[in-house]
N, C-alpha and C positions, 0 to 999 in steps of 0.2 A: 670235299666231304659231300657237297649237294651229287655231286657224280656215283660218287660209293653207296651214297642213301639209295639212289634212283637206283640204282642197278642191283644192289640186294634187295629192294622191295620188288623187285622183278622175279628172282631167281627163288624166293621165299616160300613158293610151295614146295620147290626140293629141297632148301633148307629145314624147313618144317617139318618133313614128311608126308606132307598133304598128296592128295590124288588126282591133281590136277596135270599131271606130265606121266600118270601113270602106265598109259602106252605107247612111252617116250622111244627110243631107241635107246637101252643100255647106255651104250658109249657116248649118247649125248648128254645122258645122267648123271655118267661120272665123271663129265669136262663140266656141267653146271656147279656140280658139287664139289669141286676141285676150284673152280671161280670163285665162288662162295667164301669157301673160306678164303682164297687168298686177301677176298677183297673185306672180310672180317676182319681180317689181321691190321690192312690198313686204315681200317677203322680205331682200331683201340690204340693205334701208335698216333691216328690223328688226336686223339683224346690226350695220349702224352704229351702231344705237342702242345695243345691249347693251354694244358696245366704248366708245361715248363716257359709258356710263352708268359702267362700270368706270375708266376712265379717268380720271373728272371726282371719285369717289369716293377714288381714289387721289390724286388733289391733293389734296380734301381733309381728306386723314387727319390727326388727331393729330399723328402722327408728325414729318409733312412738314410740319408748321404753319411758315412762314419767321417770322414777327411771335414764336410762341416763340422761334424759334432767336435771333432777333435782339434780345431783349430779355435771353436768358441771355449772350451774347457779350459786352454793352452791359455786363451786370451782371458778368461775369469783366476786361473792363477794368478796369471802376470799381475793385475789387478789389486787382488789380496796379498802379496808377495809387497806388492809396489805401500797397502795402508798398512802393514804391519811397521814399514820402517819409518810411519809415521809418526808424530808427538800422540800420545795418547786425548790430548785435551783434545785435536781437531776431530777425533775420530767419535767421541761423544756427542748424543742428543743437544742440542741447544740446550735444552732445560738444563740441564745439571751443570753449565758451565753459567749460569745466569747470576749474575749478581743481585742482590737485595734479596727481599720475604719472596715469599714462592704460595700464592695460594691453594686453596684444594685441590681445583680443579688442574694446576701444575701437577701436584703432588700425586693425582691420580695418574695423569700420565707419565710421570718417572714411575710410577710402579708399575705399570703395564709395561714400558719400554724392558724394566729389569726383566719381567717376567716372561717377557716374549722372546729378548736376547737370550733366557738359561732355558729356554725350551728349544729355540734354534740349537745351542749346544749340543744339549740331551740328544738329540735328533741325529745329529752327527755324528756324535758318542756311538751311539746304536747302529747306525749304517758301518763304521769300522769294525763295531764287534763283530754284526754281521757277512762280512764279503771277506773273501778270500785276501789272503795277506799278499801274496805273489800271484795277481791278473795272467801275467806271462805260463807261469806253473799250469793253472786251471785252465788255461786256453791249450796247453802243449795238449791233451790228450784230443777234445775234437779236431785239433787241425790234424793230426797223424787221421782221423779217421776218414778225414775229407780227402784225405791228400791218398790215401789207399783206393778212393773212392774214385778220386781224379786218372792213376794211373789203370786201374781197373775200367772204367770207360776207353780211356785211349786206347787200349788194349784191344776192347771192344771195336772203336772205331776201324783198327789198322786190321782186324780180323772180317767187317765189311766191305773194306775195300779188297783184302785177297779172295772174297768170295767173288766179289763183281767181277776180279780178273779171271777169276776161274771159269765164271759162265761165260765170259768171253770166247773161252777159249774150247769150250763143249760142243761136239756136233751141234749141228740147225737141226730145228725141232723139224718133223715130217709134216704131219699135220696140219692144217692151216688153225684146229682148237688148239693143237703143241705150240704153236709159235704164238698165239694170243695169250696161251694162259702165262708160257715164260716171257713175252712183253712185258704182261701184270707180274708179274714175279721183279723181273728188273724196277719196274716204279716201284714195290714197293720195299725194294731193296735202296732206293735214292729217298723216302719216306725215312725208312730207318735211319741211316747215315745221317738225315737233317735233323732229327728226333736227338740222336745220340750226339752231337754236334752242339746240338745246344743244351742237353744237359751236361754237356765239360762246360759250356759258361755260365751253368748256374753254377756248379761246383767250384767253378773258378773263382767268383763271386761271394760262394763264399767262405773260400780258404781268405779269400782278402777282408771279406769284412769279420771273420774271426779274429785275424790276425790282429787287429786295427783297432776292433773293442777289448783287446785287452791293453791294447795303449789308452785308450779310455779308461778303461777302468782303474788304470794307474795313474794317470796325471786326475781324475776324480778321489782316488784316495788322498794326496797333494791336495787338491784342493779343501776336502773336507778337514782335513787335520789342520790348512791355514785357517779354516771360519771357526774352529775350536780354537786355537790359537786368540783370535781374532776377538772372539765375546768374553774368553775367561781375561782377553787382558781389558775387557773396557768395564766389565760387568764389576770388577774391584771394585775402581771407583765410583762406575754410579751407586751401588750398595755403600759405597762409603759416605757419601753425599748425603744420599737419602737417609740414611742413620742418624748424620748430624740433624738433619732437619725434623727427624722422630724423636731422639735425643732431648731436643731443644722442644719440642713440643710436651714430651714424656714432664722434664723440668717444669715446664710453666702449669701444665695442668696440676702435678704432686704441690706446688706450690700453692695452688687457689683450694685445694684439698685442704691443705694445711690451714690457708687463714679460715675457711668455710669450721672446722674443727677450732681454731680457735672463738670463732664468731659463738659457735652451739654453746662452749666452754662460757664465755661472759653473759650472754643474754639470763633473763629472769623467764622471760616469757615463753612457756613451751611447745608453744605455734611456730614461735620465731625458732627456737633450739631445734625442734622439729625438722624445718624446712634445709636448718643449716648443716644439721648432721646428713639427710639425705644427699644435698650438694654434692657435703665429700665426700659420700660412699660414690655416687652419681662421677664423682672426677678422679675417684682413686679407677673405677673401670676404665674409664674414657683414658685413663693414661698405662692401664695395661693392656 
C-alpha cells in the first residue's frame, strides 16, 4: 500500500490533468496514465482486502464462537431438563418450604420471588411468540444465498487463474514501459486472487456460522419452553403457600374487625364507640 501511495502521488499530475508533464512525450503520457490506473485498481482491491481482513477476524472472534454458544445452550438444557425431573419441594425458594410464622419482611420476599418468577415466564412466553417456529426453515433461505455467493466467487477465482495462464502464454511485451506495465498487471492479478481468496473464507464462514445459529436457535427454543415449564410448575405452589399465609392473615384481621364492632356495639361512651368502630373499618381495609 505505502508503495502504491508513493507511486500514485508521483504520477498525480497526469492523473489529475494538471500541466506539469505537459511537454511530456505523448507515449510517455499514455504508459503514466495506463500505470496510474493499474496501480488505482490495486488500491481499492487493497481496501477490499483490509475490510475482508477485518471482517473474517470478526467472525472469528472468541466472542462469536457459535460451537461455544452451542455447546453452553446444549449444557443450560441439560440442566433444566435434569430440575424438571426434580421434586418440586427442592426446586422452591427456601422461604416457602419454611416451617412456623413467617414475618413481613418473609412475606415480602415470597411475593417478589412470585413476581419475579411470573415475569421470567411472561418473558419467555413472548420470546416464542416472537421467533420463528422452525430456526432450520428461516435459516434455509440465507444459506442458499451464501452458498450461490460461494460458488459465484469460486467461479470467479478458477476464471483468474485461466486469465494468469492466458498472459503466460501472450507474446513478451516489446517495450521495456510494455513489460513494466504488464509486470504491474500480473501483481495486480496475484492482489486479486488473494482478495478473492479470502472472500470464499469469509463466505465460507459464514455458511457455517448460519448453519449453526439455527442449531441455536432451536436447542434456545428447548430451552425457553424448559424455563416456562420450569416457573409455571413452582409458581403453583408458592402462590399457593403464600395464599394460605394471606388467607390466615385475611381470618385474624376480619376477626379483630369483628370483636372491634362488637366492642363499638357494648360501650356507652361515644369516644370509646368512636375509636372502636374506626378499628373495624381500619381492619376490615387492612384485610382486603
Amino acid at each position: 500500500r505505502a508503495d502504491v501511495d508513493s507511486r500514485l502521488k508521483a504520477l498525480a499530475p497526469v492523473a489529475e490533468g494538471g500541466e506539469a508533464k505537459a511537454d511530456a512525450d505523448p507515449t510517455v503520457k499514455l504508459a503514466d496514465k495506463a500505470m496510474t490506473e493499474v496501480l488505482e485498481d490495486r488500491r481499492r482491491r487493497l481496501d477490499d482486502y483490509d475490510k475482508l481482513v477485518k471482517e473474517l477476524a470478526a467472525l472469528a472472534a472468541p466472542d462469536n464462537d457459535p460451537e461455544r454458544k452451542l455447546a453452553e445452550a446444549k449444557t443450560d438444557l441439560a440442566d433444566l431438563q435434569g430440575r424438571l425431573k426434580q421434586p418440586i419441594e427442592t426446586l422452591l425458594p427456601p422461604i416457602f418450604v419454611q416451617d412456623g410464622p413467617i414475618d413481613q419482611a418473609g412475606r415480602t420476599q415470597m411475593k417478589e420471588a412470585i413476581e419475579a418468577t411470573a415475569k421470567d415466564v411472561k418473558e419467555y412466553r413472548d420470546k416464542i411468540s416472537t421467533t420463528q417456529l422452525d430456526p432450520d426453515k428461516e435459516a434455509k433461505g440465507p444459506i442458499v444465498a451464501l452458498k450461490a455467493d460461494r460458488d459465484r466467487i469460486s467461479q470467479g477465482i478458477a476464471a483468474i487463474k485461466a486469465r494468469a495462464e492466458g498472459r503466460a502464454d501472450n507474446p513478451a511485451p516489446k517495450s521495456a514501459a510494455e513489460r513494466k506495465l504488464a509486470a504491474e498487471r500480473d501483481v495486480n492479478l496475484h492482489v486479486e486472487a488473494a482478495v478473492e481468496n479470502l472472500r470464499l473464507q469469509v463466505v465460507e464462514k459464514k455458511i457455517a456460522r448460519t448453519t449453526k445459529q439455527a442449531e441455536i436457535a432451536g436447542v434456545d427454543r428447548q430451552r425457553w419452553i424448559a424455563r416456562i415449564k420450569l416457573g409455571d410448575n413452582t409458581l403453583a405452589p408458592m402462590r399457593g403457600r403464600y395464599k394460605q399465609l394471606t388467607d390466615a392473615d385475611e381470618k385474624d384481621l376480619q376477626n379483630k374487625a369483628h370483636d372491634e364492632q362488637a366492642k363499638a356495639g357494648r360501650t356507652r361512651d361515644p369516644i370509646e364507640r368512636y375509636k372502636a368502630e374506626r378499628n373495624a373499618e381500619l381492619l376490615e381495609l387492612q384485610a382486603a
